[in-house]
C-alpha positions as CSV (number, residue, x, y, z in Angstrom):
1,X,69.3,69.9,30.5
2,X,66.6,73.0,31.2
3,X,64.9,72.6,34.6
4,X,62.5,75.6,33.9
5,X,64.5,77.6,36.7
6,X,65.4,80.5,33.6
7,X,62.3,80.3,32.6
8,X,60.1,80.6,36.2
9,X,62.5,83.5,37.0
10,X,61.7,85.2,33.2
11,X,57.8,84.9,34.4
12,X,58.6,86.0,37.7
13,X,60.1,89.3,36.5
14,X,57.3,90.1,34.0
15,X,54.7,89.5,36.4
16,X,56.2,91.8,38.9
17,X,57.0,94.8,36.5
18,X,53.4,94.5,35.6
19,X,52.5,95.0,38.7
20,X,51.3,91.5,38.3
21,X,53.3,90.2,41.0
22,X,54.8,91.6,44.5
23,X,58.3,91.6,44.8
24,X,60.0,88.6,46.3
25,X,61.5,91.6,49.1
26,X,58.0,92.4,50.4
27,X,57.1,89.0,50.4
28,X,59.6,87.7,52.6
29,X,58.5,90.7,54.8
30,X,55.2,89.7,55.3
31,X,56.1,85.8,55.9
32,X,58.4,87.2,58.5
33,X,56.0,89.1,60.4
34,X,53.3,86.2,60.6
35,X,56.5,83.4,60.9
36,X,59.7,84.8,62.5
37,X,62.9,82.7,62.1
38,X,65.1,82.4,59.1
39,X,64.7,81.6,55.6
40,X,65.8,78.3,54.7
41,X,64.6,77.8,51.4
42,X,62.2,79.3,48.9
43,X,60.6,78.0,45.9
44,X,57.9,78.7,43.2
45,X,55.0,77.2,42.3
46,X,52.4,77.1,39.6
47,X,49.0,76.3,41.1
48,X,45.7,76.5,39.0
49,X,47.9,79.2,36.8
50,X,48.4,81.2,39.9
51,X,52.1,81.6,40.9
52,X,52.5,81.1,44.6
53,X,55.6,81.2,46.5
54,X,56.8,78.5,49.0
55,X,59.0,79.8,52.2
56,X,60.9,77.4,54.5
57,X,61.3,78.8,57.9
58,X,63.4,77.8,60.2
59,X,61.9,79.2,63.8
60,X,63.6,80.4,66.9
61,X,62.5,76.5,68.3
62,X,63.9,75.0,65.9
63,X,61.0,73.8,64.3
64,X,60.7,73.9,60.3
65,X,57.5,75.8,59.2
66,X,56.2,76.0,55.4
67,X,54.1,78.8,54.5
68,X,52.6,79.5,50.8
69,X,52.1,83.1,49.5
70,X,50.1,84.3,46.3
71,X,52.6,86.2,44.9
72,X,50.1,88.8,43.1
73,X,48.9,89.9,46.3
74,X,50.9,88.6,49.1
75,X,47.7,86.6,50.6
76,X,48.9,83.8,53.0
77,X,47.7,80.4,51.5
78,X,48.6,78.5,54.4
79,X,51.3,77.4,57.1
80,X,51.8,73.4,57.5
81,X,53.4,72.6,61.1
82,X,53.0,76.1,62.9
């Protein structure tokens, strides 16, 4: 059964070798210098055609924060429970 994982990470790819895209590296760079604490969990999203990545960080006090990135350009969507 396909869960569209092959095919997210196929539009991923393209988008970034188009220059489409940033690369999932410098996005996790610039969610760490506006949320330090560690990576739990990251996911992608298609939202009005625009992919946007979702980051689950885990922060020094323990508290879980979810931040959204556009991942053309890196812009910071938003941050639930900073």
């Amino acid at each position: 059964m396909a869960d569209g994982t092959s095919d997210d990470h196929d539009t991923v790819l393209k988008a970034v070798d188009s220059g489409e895209a940033r690369s999932l590296a410098e996005l996790k760079r610039i969610v760490m210098e506006r949320v330090p604490g560690e990576i739990v969990s990251v996911k992608l999203d298609h939202e009005r055609s625009v992919l946007v990545y979702e980051f689950r960080i885990l922060t020094a006090v323990g508290r879980l924060v979810e931040v959204e990135v556009d991942a053309a350009d890196g812009t910071i969507l938003e941050i639930e429970n900073e």
